[in-house]
N, CA, C and O of each residue as an XYZ file, in Angstrom:
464
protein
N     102.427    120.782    115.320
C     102.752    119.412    114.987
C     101.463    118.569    115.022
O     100.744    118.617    116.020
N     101.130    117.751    113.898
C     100.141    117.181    114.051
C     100.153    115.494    114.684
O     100.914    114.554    114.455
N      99.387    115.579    115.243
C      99.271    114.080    116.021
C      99.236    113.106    115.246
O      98.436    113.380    114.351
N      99.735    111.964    115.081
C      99.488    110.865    114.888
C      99.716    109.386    115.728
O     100.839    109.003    116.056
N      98.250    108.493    116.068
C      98.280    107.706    116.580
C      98.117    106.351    116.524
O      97.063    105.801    116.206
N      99.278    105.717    116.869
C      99.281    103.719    116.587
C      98.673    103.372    117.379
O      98.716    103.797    118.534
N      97.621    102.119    116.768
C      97.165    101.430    117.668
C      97.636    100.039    117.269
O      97.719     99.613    116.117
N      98.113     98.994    119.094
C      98.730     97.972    118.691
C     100.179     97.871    117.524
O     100.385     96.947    116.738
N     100.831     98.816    117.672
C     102.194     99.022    116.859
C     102.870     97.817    117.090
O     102.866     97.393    118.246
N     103.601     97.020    115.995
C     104.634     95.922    116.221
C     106.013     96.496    115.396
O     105.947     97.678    115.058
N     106.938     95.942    115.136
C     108.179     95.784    114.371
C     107.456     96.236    113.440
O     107.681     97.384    113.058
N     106.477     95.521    112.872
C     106.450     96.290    111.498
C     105.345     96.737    110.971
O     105.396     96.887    109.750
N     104.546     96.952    111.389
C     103.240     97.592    111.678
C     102.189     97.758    112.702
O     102.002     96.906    113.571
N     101.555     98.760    112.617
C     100.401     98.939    113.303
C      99.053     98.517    112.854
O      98.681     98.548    111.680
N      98.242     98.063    114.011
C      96.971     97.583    113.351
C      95.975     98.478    112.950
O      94.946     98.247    112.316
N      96.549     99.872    113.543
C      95.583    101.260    112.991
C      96.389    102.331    113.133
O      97.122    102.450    114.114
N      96.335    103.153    112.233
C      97.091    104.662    112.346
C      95.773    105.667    112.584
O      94.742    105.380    111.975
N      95.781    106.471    113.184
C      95.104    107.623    113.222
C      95.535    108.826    113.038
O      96.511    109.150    113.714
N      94.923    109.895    112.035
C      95.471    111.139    111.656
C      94.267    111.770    111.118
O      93.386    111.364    110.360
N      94.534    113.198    111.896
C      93.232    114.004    110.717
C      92.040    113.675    110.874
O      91.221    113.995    110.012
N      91.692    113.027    111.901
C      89.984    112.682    111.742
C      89.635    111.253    110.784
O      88.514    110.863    110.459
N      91.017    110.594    110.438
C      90.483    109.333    109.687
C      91.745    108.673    110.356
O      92.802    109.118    110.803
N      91.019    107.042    110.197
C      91.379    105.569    111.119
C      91.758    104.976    109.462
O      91.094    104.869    108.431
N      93.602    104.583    109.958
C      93.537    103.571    108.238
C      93.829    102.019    109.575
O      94.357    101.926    110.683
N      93.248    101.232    108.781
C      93.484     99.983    109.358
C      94.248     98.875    108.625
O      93.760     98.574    107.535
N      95.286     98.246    108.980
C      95.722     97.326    108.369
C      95.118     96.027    108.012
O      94.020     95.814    108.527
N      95.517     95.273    107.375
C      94.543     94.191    106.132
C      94.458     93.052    107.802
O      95.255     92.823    108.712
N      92.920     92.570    107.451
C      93.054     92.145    108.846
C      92.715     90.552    108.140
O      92.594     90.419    106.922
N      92.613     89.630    108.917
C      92.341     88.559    108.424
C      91.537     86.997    109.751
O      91.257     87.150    110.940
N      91.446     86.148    109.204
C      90.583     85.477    110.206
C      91.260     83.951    110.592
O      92.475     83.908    110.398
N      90.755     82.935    111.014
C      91.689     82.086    111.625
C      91.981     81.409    110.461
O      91.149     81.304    109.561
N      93.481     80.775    110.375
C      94.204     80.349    108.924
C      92.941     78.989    109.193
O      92.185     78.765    110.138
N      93.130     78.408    108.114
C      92.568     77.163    107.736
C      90.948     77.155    107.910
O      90.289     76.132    107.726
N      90.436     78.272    108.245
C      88.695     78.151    108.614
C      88.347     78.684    107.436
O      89.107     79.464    106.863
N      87.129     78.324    106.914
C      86.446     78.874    105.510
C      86.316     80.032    105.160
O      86.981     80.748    105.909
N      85.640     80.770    104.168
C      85.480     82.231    103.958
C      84.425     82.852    104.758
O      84.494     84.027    105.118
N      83.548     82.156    105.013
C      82.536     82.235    106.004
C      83.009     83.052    107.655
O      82.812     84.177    108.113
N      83.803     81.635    108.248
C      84.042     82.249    109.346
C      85.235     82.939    109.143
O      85.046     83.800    110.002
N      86.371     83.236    108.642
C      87.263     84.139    108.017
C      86.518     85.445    108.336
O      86.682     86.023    109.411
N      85.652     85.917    107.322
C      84.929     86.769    107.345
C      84.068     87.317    108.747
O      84.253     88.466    109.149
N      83.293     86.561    109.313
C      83.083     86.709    110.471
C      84.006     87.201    111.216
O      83.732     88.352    111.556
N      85.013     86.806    111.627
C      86.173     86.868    112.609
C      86.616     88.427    112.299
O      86.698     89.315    113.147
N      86.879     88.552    110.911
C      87.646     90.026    110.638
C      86.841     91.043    111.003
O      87.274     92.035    111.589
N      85.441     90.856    110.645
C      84.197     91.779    110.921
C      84.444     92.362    112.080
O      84.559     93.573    112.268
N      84.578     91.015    113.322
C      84.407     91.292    114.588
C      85.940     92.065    115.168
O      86.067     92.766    116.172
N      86.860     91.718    114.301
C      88.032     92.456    114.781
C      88.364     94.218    113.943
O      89.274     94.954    114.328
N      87.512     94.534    112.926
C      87.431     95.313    112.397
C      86.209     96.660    113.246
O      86.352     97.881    113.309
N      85.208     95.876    113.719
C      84.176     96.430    114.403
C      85.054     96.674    116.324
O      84.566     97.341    117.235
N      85.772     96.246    116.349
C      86.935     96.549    117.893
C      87.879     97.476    117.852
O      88.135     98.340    118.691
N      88.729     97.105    116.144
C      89.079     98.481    116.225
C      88.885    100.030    115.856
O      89.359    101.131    116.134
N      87.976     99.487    115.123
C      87.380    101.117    115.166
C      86.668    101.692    116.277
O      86.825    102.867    116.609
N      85.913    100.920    116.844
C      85.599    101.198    118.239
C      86.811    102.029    119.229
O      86.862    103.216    119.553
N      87.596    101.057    119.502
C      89.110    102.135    119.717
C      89.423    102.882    119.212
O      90.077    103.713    119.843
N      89.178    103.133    117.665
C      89.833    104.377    117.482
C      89.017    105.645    117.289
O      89.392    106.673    116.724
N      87.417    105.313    118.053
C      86.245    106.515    117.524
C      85.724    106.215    116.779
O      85.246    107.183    116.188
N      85.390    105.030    116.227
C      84.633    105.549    114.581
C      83.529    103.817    115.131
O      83.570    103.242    116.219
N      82.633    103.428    113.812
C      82.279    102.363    114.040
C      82.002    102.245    112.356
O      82.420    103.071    111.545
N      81.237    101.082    112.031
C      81.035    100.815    110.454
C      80.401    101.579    109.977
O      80.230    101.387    108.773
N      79.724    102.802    110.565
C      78.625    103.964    109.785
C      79.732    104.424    109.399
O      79.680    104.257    108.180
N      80.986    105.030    109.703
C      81.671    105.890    109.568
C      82.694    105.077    108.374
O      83.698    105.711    108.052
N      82.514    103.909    107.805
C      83.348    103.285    107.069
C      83.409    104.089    105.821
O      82.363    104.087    105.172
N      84.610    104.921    105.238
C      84.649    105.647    103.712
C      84.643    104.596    102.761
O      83.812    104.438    101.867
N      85.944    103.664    103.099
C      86.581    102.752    101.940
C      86.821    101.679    102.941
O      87.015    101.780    104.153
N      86.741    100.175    101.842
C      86.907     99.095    101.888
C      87.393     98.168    100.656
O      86.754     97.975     99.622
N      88.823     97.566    101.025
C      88.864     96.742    100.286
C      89.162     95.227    100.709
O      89.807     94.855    101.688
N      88.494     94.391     99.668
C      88.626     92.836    100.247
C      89.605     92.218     99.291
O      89.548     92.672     98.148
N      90.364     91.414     99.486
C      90.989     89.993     99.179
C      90.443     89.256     98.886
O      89.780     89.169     99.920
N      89.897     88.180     98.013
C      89.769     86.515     98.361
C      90.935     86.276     98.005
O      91.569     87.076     97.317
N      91.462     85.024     98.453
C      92.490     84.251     97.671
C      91.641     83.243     96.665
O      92.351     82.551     95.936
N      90.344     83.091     96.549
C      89.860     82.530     95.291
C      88.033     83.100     95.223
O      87.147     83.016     96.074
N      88.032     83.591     94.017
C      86.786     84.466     93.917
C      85.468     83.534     94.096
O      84.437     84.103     94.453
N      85.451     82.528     93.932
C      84.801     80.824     94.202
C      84.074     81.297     95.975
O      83.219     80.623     96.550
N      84.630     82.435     96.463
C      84.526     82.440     98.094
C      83.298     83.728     97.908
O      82.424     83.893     98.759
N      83.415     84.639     96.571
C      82.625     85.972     96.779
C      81.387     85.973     97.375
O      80.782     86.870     97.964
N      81.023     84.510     97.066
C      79.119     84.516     97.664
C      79.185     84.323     99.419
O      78.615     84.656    100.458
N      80.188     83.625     98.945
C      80.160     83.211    101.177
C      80.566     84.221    101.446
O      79.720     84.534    102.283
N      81.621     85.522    101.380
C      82.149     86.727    102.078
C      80.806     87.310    102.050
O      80.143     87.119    103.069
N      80.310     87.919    101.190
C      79.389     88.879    100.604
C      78.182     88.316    102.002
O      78.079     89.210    102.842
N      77.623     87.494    102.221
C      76.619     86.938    102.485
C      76.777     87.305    103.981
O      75.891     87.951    104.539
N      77.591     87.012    104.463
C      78.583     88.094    105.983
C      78.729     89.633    105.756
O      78.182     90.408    106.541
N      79.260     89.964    104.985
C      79.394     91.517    105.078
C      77.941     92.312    104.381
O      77.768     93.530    104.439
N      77.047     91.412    103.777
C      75.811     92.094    103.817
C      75.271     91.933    105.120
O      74.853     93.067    105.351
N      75.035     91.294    106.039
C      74.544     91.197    107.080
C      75.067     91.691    107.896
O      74.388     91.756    108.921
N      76.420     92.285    107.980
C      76.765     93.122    108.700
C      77.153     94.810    108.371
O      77.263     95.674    109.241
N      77.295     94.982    107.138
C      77.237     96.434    107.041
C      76.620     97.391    107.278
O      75.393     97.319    107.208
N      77.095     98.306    107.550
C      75.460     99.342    107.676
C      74.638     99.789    106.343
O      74.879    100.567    105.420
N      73.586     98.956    106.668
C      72.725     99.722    104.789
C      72.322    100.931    104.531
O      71.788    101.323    103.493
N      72.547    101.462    105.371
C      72.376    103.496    105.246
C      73.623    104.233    105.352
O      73.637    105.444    105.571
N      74.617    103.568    105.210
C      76.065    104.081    105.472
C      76.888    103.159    104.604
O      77.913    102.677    105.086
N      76.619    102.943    103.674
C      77.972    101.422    102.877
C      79.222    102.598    102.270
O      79.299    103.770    101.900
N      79.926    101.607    102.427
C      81.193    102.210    102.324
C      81.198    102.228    100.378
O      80.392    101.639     99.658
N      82.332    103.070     99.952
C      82.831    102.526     98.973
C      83.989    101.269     98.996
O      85.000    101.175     99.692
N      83.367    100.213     97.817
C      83.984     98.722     98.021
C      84.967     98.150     96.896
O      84.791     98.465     95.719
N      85.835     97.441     97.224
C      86.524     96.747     95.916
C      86.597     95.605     96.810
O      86.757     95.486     98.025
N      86.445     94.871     95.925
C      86.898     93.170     96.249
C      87.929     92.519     94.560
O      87.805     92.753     93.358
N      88.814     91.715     95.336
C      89.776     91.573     94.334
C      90.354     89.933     94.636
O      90.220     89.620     95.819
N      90.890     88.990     93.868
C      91.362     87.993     94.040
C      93.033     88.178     93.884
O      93.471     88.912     92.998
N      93.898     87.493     94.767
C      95.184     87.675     94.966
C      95.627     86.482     95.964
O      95.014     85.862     96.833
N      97.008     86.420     95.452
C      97.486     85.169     97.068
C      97.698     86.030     98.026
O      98.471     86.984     97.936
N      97.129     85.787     98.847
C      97.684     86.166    100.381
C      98.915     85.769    101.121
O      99.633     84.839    100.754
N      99.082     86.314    101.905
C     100.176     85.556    103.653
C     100.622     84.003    103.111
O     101.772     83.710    102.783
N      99.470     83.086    103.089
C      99.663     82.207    103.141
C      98.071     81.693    102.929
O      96.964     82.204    103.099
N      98.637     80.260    102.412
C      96.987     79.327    101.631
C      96.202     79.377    102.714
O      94.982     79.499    102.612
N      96.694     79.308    103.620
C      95.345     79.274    104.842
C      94.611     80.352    105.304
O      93.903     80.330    106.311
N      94.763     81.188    104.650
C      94.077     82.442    104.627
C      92.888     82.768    103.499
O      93.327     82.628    102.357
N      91.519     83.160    103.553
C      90.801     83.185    102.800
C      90.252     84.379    102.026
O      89.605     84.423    100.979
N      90.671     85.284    102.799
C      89.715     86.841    103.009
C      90.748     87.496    103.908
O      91.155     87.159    105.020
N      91.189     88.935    102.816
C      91.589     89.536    103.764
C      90.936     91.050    103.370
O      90.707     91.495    102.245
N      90.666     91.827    104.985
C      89.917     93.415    104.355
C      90.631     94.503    105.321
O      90.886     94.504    106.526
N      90.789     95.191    104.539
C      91.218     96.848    104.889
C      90.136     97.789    104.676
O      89.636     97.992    103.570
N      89.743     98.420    105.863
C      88.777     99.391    106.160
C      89.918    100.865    106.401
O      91.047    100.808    106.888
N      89.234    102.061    105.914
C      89.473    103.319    105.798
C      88.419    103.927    106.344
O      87.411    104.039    105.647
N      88.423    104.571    108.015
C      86.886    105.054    108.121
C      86.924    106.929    108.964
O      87.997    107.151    109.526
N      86.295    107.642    109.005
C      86.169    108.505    109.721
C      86.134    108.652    111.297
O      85.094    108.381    111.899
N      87.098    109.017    111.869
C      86.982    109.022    113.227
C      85.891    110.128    114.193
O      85.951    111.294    113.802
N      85.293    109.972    114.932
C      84.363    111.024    115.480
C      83.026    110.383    115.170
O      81.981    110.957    115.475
């Protein structure tokens, strides 16, 4: 039987599944009503915690995809997640415009990374 492990499980999701040597993480997001800037910031830092919990860190990032809710935001996200990615390890990326949760949301990202 193969293992699989929730991290932070609610009613209706978990904020990470683990299986197989890979961490999927659910779409994470940053404080409603703050810009794309700190949006971005915030998810980084909650994205960089849980992979930490689950073994892995941003070297180990496979896939990434981002949200804006308005593409008007791509230079302010980008300008954060270049400064924080690893530049000898970048993931494969999509960034896409869509409504989110709700207007007060700016940026939302789902990381796919290797555990170990």
């Amino acid at each position: 039987m193969t293992v699989i492990t929730r991290l932070h499980p609610g009613p209706r999701m978990a904020q990470a599944v683990i299986h197989n040597g890979t961490v999927w993480l659910a779409g994470q997001v940053g404080a409603p009503g703050a810009d794309a800037t700190a949006q971005t910031h915030a998810i980084l830092d909650q994205i960089d915690a849980l992979l930490l919990e689950a073994g892995s860190s941003k070297a180990r990032i496979l896939n990434a995809t981002i949200w804006l809710a308005d593409m008007a935001d791509f230079a302010a996200m980008n300008a954060v997640w270049d400064a924080w990615v690893d530049p000898a390890n970048p993931p494969a990326r999509a960034t896409s415009e869509g409504k989110l949760a709700t207007p007060d949301y700016r940026v939302e990202i789902i990381v796919t990374a290797a555990v170990g």
